[in-house]
Short mmCIF file of the C-alpha atoms (twelve columns), coordinates in Angstrom:
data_MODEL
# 
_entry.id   MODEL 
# 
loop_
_atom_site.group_PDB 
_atom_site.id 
_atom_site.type_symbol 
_atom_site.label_atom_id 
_atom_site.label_alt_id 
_atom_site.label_comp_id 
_atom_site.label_asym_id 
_atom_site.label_seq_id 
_atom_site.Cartn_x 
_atom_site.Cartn_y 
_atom_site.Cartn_z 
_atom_site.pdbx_PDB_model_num 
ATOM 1   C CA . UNK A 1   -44.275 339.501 188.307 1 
ATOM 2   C CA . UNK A 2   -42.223 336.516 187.414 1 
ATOM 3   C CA . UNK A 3   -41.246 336.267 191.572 1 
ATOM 4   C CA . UNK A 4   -45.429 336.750 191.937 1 
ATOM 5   C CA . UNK A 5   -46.360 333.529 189.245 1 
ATOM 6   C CA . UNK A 6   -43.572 331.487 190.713 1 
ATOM 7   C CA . UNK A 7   -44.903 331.845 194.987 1 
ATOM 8   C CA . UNK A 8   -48.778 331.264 193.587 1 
ATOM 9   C CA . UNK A 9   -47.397 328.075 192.532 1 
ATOM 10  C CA . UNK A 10  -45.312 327.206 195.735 1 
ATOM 11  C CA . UNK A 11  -42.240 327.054 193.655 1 
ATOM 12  C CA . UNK A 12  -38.672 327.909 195.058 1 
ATOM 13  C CA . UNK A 13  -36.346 329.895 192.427 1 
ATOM 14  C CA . UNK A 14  -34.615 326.485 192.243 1 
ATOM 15  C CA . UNK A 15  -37.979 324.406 190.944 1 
ATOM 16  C CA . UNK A 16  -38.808 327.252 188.628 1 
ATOM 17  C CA . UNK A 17  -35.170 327.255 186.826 1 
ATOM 18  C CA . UNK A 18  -35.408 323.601 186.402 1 
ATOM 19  C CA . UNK A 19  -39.081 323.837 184.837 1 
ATOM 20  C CA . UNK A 20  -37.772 326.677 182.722 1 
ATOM 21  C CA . UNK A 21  -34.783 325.357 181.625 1 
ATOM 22  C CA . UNK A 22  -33.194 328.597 183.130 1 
ATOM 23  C CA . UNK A 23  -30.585 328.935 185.482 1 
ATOM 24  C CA . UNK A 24  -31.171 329.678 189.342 1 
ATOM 25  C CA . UNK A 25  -29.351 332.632 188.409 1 
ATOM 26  C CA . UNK A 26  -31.313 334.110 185.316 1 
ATOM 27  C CA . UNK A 27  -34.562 333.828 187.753 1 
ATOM 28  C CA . UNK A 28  -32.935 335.620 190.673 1 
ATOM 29  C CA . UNK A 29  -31.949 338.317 188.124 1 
ATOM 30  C CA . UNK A 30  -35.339 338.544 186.578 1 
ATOM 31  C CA . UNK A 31  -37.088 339.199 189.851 1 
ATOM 32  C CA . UNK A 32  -34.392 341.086 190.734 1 
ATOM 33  C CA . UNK A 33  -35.982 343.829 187.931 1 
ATOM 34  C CA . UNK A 34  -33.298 342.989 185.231 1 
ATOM 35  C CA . UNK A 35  -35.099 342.563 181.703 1 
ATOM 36  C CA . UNK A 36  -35.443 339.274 180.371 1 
ATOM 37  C CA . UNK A 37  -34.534 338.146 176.740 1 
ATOM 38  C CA . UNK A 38  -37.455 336.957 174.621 1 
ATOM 39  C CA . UNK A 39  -35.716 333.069 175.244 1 
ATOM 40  C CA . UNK A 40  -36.222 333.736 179.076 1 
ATOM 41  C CA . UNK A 41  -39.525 334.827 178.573 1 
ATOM 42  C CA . UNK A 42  -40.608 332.036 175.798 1 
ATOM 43  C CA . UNK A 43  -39.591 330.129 178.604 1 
ATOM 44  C CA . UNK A 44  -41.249 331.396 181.321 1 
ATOM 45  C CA . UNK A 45  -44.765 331.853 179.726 1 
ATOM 46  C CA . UNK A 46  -44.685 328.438 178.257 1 
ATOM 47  C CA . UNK A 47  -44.090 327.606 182.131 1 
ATOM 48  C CA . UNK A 48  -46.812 330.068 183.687 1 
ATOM 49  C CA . UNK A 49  -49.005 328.810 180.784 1 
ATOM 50  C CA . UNK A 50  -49.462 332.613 179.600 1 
ATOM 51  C CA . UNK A 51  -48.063 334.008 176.319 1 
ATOM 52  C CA . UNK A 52  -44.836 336.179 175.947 1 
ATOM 53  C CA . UNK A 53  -47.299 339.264 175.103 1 
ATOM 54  C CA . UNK A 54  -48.635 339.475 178.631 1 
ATOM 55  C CA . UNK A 55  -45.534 338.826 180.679 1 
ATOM 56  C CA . UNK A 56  -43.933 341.420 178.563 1 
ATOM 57  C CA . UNK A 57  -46.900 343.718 179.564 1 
ATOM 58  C CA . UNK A 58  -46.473 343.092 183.543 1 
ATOM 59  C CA . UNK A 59  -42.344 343.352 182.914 1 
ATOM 60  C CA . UNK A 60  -43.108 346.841 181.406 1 
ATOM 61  C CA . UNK A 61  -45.583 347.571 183.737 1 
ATOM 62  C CA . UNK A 62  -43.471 346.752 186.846 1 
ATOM 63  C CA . UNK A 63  -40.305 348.296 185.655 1 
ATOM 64  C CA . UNK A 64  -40.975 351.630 187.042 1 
ATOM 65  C CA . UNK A 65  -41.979 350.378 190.526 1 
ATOM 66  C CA . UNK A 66  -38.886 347.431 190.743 1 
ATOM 67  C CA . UNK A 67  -37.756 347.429 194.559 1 
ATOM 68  C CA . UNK A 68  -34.883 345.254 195.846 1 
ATOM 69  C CA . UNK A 69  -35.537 342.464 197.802 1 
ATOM 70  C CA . UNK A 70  -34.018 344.407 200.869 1 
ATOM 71  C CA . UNK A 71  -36.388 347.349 200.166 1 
ATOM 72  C CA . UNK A 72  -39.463 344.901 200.002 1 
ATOM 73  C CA . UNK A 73  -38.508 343.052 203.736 1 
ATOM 74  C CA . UNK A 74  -37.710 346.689 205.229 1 
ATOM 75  C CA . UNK A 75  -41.474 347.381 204.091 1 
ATOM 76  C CA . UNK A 76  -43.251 344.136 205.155 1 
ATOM 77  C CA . UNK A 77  -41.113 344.779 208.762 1 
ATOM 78  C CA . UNK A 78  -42.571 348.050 208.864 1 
ATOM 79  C CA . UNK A 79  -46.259 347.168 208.151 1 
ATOM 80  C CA . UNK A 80  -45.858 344.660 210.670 1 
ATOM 81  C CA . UNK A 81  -45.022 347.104 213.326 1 
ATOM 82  C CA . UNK A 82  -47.990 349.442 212.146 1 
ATOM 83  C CA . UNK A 83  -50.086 346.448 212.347 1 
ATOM 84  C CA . UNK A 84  -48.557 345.972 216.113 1 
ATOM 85  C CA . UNK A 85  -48.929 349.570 217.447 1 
ATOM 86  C CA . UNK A 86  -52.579 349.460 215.750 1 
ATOM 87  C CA . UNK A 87  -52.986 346.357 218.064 1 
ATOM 88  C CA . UNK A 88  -51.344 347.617 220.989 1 
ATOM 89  C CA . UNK A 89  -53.495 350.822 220.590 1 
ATOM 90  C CA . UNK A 90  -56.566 348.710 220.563 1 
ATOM 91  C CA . UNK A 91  -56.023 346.787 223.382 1 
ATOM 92  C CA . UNK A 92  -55.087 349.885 225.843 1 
ATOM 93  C CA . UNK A 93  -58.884 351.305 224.722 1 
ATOM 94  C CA . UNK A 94  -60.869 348.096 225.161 1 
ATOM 95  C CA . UNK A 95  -58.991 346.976 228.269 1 
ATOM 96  C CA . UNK A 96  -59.505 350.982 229.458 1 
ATOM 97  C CA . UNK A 97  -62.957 350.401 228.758 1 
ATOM 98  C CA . UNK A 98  -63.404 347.096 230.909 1 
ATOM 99  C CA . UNK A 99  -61.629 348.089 233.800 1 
ATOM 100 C CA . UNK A 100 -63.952 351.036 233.939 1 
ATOM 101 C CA . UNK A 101 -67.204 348.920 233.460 1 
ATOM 102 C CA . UNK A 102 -65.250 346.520 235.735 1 
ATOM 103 C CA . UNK A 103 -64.859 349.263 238.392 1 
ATOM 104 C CA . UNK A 104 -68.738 350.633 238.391 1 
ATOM 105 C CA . UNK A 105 -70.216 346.830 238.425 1 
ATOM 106 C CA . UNK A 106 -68.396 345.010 240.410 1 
ATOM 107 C CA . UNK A 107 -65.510 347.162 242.357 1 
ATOM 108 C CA . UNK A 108 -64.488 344.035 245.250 1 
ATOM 109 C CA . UNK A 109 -63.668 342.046 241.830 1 
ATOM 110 C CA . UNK A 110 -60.936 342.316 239.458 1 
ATOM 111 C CA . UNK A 111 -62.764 340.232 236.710 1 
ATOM 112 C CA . UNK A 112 -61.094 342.640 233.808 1 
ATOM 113 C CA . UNK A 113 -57.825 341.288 234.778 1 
ATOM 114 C CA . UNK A 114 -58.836 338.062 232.489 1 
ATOM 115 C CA . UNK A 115 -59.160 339.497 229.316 1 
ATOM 116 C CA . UNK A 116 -56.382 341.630 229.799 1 
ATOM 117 C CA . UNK A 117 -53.927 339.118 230.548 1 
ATOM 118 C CA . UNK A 118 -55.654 336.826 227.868 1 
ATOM 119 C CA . UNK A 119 -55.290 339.269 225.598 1 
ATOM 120 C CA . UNK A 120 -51.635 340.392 226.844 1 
ATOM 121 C CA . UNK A 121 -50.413 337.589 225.915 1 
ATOM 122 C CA . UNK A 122 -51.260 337.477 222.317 1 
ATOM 123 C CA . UNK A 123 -49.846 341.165 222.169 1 
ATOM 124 C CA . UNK A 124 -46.312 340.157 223.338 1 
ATOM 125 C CA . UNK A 125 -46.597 337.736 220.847 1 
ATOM 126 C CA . UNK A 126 -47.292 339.757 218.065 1 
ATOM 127 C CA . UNK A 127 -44.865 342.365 219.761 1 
ATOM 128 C CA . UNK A 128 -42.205 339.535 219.148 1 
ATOM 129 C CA . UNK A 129 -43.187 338.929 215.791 1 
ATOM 130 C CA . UNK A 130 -43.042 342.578 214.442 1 
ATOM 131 C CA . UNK A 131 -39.567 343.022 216.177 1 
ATOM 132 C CA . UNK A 132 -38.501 339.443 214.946 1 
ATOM 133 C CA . UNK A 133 -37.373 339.072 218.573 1 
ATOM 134 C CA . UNK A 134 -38.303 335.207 218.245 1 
ATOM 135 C CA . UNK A 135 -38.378 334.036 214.293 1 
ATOM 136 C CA . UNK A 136 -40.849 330.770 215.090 1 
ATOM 137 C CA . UNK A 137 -42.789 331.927 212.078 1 
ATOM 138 C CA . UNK A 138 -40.412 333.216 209.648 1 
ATOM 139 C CA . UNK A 139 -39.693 333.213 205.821 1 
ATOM 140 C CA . UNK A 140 -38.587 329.406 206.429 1 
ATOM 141 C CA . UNK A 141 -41.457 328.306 208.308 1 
ATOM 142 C CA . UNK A 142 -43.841 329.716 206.061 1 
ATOM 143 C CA . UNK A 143 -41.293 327.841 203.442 1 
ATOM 144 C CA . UNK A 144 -41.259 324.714 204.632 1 
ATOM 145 C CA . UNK A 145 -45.048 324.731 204.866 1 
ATOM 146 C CA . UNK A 146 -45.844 325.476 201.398 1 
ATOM 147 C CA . UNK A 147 -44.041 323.140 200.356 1 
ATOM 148 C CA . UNK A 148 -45.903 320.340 203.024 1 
ATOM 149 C CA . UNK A 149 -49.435 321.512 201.711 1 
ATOM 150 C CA . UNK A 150 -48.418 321.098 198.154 1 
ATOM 151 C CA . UNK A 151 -46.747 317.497 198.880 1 
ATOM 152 C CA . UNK A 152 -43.367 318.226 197.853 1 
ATOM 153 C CA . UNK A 153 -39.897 317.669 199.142 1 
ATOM 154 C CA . UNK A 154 -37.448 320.730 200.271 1 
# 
C-alpha cells in the first residue's frame, strides 16, 4: 500500500524516505511486507496526508496477499505475454479474414498484404516487448518520465 501511495505521487523510495524522515531502507522493508512501527506509520500518514487508522487498515489488509518484488515482475512478464499471444491470435483471424475477402474481390491484387505488414510490424514490436528482447520502454524509461511530467530532477 505504502509502495501504491508513494508511485501515485511519482516518488522514488529515495524522495519518500527523505519526506518521511525514514530511511531508504525502512521504506524498502515496508513495501517489502515487513510491519511498520506506529513511528513509521505516524510518519508515513502525516506524509500521504491520511491518518495512522487507515494505513494500518490497508497494512492488515495486504498482509495476507504480500508478494516479493520478484513474484510481482514474474507476473506483470507473464500478463504481458498473455496480452501478446491474445494479439498475435487476433491478428492471424483478421488478417485470415482479409486475405479471404482479398482473394474473392480482387484475386490479380494482393491489397491485404498492407495491413498485414502494417500490422506485423506493431506485433514484433509488442513480441519484443513481452520477451524484453529490446528494453526501449522499461522500468527506467517509464522512470525517467514520471519524473519529467512531474518537473523533477532524477
Amino acid at each position: 500500500m505504502i509502495r501504491k501511495f508513494r508511485l501515485q505521487r511519482g516518488w522514488s523510495q529515495e524522495q519518500l524516505a527523505t519526506h518521511s524522515g525514514l530511511s531508504v531502507r525502512t521504506i524498502q522493508r515496508i513495501e517489502r511486507g515487513q510491519r511498520p512501527s506506529l513511528e513509521s506509520l505516524k510518519s508515513l500518514a502525516a506524509v500521504f496526508e491520511t491518518t495512522v487508522a487507515d494505513l494500518k487498515e490497508e497494512q492488515d489488509d495486504m498482509s495476507h496477499e504480500t508478494i516479493t518484488h520478484q513474484e510481482q515482475r514474474i507476473i506483470e512478464q507473464v500478463r504481458a505475454i498473455k496480452d501478446f499471444y491474445s494479439h498475435l491470435i487476433t491478428y492471424v483471424l483478421v488478417n485470415s479474414g482479409l486475405f479471404a475477402i482479398n482473394m474473392f474481390t480482387s484475386p490479380d491484387y494482393l491489397w491485404a498484404l498492407w495491413p498485414a505488414l502494417g500490422w506485423g510490424i506493431g506485433l514484433f514490436s509488442h513480441w519484443a516487448s513481452a520477451f524484453e528482447v529490446f528494453d526501449l520502454f522499461g522500468a527506467k524509461w517509464e522512470k525517467r518520465q514520471i519524473e519529467k511530467r512531474l518537473g523533477r530532477k532524477l
